[in-house]
LOGUTI-381139 format. One record per atom (N, C-alpha, C): residue in one letter; x, z negated, y. Coordinates in pm, 1 decimal, decimal comma, padded with zeros to 6 digits. Layout:
BEGIN
PT res     east       up    north
PT   A        X        Z        Y
...
//
This chain:
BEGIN
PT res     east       up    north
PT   X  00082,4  00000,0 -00120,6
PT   X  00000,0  00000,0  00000,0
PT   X  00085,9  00000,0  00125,8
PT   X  00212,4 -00041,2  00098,4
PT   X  00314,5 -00082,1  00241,0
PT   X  00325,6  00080,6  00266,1
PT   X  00364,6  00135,2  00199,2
PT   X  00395,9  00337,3  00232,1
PT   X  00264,7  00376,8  00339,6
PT   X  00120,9  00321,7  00320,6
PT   X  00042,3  00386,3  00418,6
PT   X  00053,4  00294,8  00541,5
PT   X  00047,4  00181,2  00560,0
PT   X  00086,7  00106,5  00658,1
PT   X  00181,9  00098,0  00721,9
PT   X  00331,1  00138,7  00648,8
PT   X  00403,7  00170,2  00757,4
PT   X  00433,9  00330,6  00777,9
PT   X  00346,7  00395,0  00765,7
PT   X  00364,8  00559,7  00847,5
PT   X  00331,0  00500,4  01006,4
PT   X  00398,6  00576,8  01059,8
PT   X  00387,4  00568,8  01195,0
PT   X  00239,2  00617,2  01228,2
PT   X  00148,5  00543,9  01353,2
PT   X  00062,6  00570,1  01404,4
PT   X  00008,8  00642,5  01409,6
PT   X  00097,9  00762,9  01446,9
PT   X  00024,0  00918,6  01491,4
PT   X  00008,7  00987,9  01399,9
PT   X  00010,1  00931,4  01282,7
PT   X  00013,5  01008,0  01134,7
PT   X -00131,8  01009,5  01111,9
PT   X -00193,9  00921,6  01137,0
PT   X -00371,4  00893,9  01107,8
PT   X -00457,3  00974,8  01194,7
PT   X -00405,1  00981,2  01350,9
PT   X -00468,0  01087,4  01414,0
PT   X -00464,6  01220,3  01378,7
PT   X -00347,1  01286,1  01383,4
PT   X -00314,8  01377,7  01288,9
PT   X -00428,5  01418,9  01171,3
PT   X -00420,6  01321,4  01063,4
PT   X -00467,2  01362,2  00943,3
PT   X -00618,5  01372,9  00993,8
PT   X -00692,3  01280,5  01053,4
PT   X -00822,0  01324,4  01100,9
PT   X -00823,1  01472,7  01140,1
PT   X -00739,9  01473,1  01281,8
PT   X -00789,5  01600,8  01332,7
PT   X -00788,1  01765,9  01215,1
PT   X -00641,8  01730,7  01176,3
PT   X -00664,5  01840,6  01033,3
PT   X -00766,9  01872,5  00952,2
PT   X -00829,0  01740,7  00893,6
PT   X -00948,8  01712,4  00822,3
PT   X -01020,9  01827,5  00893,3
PT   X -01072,2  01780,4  00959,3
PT   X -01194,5  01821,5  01084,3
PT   X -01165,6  01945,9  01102,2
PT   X -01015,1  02024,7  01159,1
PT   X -01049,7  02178,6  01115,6
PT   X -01056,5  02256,2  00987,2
PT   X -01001,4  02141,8  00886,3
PT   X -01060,7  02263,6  00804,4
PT   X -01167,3  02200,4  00728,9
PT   X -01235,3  02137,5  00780,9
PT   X -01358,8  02102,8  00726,4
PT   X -01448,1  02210,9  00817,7
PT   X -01423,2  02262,5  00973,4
PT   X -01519,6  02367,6  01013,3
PT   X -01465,1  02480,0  00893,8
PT   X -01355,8  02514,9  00873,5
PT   X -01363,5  02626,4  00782,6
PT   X -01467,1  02651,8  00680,8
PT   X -01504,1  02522,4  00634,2
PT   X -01595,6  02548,8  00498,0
PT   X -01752,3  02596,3  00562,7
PT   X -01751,2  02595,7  00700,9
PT   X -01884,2  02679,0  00749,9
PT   X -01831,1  02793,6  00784,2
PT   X -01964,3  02904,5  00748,2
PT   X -01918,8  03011,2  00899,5
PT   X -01963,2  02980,9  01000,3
PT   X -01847,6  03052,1  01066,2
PT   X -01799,6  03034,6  01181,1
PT   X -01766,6  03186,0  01271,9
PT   X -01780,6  03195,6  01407,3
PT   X -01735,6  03293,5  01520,4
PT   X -01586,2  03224,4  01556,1
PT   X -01477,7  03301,2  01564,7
PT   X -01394,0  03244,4  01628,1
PT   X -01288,6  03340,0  01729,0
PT   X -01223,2  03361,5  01797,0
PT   X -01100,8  03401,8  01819,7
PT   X -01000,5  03424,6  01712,9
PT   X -00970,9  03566,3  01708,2
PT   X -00830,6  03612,6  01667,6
PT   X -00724,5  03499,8  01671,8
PT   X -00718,8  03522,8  01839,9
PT   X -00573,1  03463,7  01842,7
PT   X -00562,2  03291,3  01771,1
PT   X -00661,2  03205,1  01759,4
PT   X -00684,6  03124,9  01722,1
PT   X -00670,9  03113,0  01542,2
PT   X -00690,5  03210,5  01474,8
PT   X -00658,9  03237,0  01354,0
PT   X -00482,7  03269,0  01336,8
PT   X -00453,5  03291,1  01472,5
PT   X -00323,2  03321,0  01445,3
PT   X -00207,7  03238,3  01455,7
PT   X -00245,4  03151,3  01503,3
PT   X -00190,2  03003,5  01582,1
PT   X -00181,2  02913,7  01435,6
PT   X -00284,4  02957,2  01307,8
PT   X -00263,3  02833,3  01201,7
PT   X -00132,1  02863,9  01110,2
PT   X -00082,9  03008,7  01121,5
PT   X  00048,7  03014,8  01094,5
PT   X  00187,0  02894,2  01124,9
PT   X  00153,8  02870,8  01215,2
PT   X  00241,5  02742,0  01269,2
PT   X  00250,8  02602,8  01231,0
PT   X  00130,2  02616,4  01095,2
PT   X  00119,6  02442,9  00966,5
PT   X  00217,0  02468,9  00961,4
PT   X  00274,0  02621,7  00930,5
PT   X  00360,0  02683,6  00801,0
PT   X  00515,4  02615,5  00871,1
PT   X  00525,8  02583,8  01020,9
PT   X  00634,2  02525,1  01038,8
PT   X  00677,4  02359,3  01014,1
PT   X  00522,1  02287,4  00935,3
PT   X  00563,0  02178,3  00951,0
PT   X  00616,8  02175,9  00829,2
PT   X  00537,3  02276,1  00700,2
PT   X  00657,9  02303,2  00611,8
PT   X  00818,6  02356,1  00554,6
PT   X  00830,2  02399,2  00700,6
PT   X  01027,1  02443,9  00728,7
PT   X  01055,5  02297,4  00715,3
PT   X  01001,9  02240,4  00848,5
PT   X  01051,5  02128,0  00888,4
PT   X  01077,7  02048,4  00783,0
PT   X  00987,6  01993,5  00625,9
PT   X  01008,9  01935,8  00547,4
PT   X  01127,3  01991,9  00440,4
PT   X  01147,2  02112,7  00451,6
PT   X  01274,4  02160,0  00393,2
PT   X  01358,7  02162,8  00420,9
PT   X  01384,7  02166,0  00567,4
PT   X  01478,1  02166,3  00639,3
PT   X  01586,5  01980,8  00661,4
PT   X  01453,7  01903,6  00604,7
PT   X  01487,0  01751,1  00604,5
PT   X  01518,6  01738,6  00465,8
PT   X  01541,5  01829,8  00356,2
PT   X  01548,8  01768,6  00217,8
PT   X  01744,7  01815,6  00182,8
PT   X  01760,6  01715,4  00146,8
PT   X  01946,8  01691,1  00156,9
PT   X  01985,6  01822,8  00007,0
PT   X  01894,3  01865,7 -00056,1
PT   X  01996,8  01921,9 -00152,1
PT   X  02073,7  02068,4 -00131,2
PT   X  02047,0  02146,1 -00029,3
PT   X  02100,5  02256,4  00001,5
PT   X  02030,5  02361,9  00006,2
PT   X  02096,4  02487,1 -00034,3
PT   X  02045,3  02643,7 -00015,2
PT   X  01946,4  02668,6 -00124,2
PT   X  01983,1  02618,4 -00250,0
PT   X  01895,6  02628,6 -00362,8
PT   X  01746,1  02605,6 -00331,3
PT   X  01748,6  02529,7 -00280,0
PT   X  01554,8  02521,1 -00230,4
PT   X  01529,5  02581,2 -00179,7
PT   X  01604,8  02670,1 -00127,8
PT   X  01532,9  02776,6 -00001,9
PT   X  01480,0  02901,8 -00120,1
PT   X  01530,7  02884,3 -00240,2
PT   X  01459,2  03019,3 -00333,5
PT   X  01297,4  03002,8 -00334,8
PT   X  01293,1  02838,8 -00365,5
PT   X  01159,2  02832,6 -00385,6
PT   X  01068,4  02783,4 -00291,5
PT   X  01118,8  02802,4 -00163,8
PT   X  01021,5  02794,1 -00089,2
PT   X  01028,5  02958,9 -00033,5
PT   X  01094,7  03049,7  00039,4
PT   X  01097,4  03152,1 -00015,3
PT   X  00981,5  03225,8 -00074,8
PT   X  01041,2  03203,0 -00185,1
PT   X  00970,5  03293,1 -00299,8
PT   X  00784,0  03222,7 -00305,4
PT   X  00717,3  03140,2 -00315,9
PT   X  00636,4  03073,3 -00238,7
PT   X  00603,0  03140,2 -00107,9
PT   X  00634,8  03139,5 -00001,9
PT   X  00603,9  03233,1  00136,7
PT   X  00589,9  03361,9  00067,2
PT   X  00647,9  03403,9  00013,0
PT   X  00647,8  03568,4  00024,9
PT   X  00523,7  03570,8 -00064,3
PT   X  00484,4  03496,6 -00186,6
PT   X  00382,1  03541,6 -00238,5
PT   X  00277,4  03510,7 -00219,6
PT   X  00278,3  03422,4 -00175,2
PT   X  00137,4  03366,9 -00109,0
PT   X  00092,2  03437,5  00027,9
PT   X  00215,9  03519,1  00145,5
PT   X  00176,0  03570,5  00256,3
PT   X  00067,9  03671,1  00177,5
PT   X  00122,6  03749,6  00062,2
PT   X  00072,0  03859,0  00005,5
PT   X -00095,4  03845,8 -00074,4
PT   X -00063,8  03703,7 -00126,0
PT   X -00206,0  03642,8 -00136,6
PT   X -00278,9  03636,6 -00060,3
PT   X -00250,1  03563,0  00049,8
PT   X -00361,6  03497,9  00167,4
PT   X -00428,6  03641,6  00207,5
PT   X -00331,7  03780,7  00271,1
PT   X -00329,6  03909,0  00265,8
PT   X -00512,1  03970,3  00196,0
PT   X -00431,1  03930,8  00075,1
PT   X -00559,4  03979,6  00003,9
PT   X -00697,8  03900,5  00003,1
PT   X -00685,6  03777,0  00010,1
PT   X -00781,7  03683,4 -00018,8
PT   X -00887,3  03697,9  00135,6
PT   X -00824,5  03662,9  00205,8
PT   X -00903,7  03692,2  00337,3
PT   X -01007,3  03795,7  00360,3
PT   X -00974,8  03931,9  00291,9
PT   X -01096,0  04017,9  00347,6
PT   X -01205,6  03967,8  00294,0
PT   X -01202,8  03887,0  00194,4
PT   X -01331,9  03837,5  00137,6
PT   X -01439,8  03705,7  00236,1
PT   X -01319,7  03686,3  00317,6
PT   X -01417,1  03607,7  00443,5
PT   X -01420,9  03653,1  00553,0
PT   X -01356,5  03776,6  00560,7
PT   X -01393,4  03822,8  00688,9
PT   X -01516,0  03927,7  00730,7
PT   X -01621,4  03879,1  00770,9
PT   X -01724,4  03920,8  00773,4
PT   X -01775,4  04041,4  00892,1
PT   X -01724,1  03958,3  00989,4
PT   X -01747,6  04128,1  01103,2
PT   X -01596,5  04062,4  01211,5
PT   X -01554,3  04210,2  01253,7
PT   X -01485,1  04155,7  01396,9
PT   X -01518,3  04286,1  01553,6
PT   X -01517,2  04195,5  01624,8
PT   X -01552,4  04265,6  01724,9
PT   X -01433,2  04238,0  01852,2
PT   X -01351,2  04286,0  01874,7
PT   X -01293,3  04296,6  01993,4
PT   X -01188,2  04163,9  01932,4
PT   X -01164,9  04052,3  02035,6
PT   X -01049,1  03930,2  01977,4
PT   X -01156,7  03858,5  01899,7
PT   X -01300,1  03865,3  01883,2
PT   X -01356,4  03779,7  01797,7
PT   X -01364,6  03806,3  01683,1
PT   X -01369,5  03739,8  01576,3
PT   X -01415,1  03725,0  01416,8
PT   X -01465,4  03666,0  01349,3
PT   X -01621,0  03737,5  01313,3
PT   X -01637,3  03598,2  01196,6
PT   X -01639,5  03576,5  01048,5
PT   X -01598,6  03492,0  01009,8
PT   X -01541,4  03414,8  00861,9
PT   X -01640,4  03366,1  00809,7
PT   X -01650,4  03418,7  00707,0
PT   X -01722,9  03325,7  00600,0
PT   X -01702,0  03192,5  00581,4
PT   X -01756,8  03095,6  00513,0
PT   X -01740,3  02967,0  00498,7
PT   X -01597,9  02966,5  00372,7
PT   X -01468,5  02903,9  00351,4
PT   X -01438,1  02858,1  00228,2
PT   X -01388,5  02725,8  00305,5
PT   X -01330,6  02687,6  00121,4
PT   X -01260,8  02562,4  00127,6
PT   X -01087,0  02585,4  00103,4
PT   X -01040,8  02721,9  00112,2
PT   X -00912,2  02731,0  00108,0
PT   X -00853,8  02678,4  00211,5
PT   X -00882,2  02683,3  00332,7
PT   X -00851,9  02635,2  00480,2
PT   X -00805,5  02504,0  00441,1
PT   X -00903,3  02412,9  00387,7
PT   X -00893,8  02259,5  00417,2
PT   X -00773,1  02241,7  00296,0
PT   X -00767,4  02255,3  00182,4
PT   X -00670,9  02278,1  00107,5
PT   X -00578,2  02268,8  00123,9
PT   X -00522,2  02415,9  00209,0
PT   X -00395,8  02453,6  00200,4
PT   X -00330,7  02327,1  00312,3
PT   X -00443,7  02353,6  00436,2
PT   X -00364,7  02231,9  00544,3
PT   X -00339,5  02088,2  00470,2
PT   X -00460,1  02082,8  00378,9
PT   X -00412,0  01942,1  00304,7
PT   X -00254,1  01890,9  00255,3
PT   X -00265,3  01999,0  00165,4
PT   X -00135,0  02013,6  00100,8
PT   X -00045,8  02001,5  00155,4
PT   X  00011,2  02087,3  00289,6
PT   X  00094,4  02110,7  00386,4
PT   X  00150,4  01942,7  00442,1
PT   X -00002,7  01896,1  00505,5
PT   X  00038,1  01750,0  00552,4
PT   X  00077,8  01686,1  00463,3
PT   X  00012,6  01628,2  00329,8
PT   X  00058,6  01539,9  00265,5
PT   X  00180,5  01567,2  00178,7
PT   X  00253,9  01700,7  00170,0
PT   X  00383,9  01689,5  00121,6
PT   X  00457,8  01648,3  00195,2
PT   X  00417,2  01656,3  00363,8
PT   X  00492,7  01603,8  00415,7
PT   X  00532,2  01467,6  00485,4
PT   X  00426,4  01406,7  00437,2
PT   X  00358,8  01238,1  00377,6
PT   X  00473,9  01176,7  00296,4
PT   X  00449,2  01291,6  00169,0
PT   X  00518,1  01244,3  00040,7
PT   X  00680,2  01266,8  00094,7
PT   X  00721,0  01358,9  00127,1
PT   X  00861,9  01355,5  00209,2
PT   X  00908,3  01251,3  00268,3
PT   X  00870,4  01192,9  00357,2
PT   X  00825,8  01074,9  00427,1
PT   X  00862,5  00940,2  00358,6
PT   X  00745,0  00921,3  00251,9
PT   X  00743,0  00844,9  00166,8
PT   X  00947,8  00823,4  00066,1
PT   X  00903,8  00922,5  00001,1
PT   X  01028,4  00912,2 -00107,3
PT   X  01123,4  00894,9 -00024,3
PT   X  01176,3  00911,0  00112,8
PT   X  01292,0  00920,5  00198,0
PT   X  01317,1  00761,2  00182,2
PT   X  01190,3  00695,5  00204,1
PT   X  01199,8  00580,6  00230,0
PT   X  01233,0  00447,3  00117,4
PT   X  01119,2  00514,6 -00002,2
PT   X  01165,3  00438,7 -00131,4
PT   X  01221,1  00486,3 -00235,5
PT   X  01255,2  00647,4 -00229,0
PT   X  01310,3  00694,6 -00340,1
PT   X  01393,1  00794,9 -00317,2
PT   X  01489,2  00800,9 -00230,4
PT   X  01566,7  00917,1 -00171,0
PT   X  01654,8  00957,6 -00267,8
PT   X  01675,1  00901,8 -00399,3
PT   X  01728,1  01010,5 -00474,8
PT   X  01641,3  01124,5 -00538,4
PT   X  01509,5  01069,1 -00562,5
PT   X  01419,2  01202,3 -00583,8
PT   X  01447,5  01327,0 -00503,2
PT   X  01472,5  01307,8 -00391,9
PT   X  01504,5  01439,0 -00302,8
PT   X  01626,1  01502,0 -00336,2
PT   X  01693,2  01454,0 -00377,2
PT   X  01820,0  01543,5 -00439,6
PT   X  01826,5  01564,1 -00551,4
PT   X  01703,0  01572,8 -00648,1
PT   X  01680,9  01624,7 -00754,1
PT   X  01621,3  01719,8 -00765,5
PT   X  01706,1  01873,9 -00813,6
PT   X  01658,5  01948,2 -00854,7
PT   X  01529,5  01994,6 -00885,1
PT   X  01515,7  01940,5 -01023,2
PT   X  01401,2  01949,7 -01096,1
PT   X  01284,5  01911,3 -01009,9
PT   X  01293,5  01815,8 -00908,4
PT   X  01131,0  01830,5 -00841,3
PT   X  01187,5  01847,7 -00639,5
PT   X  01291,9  01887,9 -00650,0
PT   X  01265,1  01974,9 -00491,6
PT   X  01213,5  02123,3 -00536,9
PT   X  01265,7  02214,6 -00626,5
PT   X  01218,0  02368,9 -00632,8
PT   X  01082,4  02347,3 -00703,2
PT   X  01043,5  02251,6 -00768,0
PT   X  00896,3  02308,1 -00747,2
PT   X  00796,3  02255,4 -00634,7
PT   X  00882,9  02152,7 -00578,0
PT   X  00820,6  02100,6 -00432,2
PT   X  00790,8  02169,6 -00297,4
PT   X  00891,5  02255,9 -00301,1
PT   X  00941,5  02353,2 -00221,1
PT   X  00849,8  02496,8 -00256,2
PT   X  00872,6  02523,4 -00340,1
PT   X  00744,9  02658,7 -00397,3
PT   X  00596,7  02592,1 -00361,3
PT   X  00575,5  02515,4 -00405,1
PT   X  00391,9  02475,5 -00360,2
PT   X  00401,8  02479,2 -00208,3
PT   X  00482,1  02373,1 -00138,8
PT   X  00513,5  02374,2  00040,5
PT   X  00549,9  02570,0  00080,7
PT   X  00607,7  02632,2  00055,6
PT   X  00621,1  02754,9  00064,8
PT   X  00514,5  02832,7  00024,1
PT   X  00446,7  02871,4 -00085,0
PT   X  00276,5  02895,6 -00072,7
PT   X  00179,0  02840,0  00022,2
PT   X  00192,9  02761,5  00013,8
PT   X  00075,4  02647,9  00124,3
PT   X  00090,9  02729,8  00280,2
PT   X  00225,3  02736,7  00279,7
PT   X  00251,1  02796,4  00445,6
PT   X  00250,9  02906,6  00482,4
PT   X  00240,1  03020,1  00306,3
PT   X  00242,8  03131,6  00365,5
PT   X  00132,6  03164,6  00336,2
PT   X  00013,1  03116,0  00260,1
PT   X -00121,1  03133,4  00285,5
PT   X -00156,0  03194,2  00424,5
PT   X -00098,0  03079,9  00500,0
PT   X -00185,8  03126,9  00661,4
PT   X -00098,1  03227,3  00704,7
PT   X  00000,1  03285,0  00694,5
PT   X  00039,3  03410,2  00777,3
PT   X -00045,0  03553,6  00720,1
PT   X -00051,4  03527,7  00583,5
PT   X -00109,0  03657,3  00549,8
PT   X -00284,7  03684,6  00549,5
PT   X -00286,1  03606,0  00591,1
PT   X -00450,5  03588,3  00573,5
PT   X -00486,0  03618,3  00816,5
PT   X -00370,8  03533,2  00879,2
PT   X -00347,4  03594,1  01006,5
PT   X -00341,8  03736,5  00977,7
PT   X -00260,0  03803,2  00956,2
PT   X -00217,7  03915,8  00955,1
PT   X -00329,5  04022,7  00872,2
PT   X -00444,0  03986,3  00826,6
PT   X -00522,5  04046,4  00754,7
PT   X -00611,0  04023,3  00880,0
PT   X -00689,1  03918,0  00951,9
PT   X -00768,4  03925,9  01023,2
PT   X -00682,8  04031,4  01171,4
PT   X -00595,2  04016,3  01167,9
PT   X -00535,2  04118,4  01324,2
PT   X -00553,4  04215,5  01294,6
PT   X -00541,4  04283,8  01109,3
PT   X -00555,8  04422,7  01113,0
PT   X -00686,5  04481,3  01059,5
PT   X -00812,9  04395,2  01053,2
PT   X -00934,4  04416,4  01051,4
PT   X -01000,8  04525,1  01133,4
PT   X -01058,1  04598,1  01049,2
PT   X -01109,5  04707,7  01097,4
PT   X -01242,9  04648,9  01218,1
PT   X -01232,7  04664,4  01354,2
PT   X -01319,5  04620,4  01478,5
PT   X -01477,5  04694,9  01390,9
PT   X -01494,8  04767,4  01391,3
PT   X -01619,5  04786,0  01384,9
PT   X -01724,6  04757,1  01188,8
PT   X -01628,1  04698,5  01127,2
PT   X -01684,0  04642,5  00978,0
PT   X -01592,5  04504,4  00917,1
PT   X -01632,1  04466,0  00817,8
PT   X -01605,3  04364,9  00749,0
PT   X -01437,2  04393,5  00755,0
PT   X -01416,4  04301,6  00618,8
PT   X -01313,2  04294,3  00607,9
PT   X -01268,1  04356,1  00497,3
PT   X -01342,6  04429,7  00400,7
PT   X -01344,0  04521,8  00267,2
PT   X -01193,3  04601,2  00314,9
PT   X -01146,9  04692,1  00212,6
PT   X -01030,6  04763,1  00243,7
PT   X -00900,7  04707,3  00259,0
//
């Protein structure tokens, strides 16, 4: 119980406000483009957690390799919520991938957090930074490719194609 009590303060605001956007995700919704494009930038709080993990270059395969396939996922997955766009607006179908992926994103970087504090040799273990690093690297590249699918949405139909 001491690990949630002593996260720093702004960790709880945080996790609310996250909650809360991707809890609008699971409605449809009208939104701004550019606003879809801005959630690319979770994807930096997952550098940031790699960038804090002591074992070297080797993790960068699997986070990496993670981004690249998941940009290509999100890519595909998106036309299935993108329902009409008109000019910078778009609207999205309801899912629950949104709340998910941001989930994930924050609380690995919770769990980062955490183990630094009571288990910092876990972090220099192999065996669970590259697959730590591949889930954090999917998670983050979800939202670029799924951005990059709503920018190149055809203005006058869905998101089919």
């Amino acid at each position: 119980m001491e690990f949630l009590t002593g996260a720093p303060v702004w960790v709880w605001p945080l996790l609310a406000g996250l909650t809360l956007l991707g809890l609008q995700s699971t409605r449809e919704r009208s939104t701004r483009v550019q606003l879809v494009c801005i959630l690319p930038l979770l994807g930096l709080l997952g550098l940031r957690t790699v960038l804090a993990l002591p074992v070297g270059l080797s993790i960068w395969a699997g986070f990496l390799a993670g981004y690249a396939l998941a940009t290509l996922l999100g890519f595909r997955l998106q036309g299935r919520w993108i329902l009409n766009r008109q000019g910078n607006t778009v609207m999205l179908a309801g899912e629950w991938l949104t709340l998910i992926t941001i989930m994930v994103v924050f609380w690995a970087n919770f769990l980062r957090g955490v183990l630094q504090a009571v288990a910092p040799g876990q972090l220099a273990e192999l065996s669970f930074v590259l697959p730590f690093t591949l889930v954090l690297g999917i998670s983050s590249g979800l939202f670029l490719g799924r951005a990059l699918r709503v920018i190149r949405a055809d203005q006058s139909n869905s998101g089919s194609g």
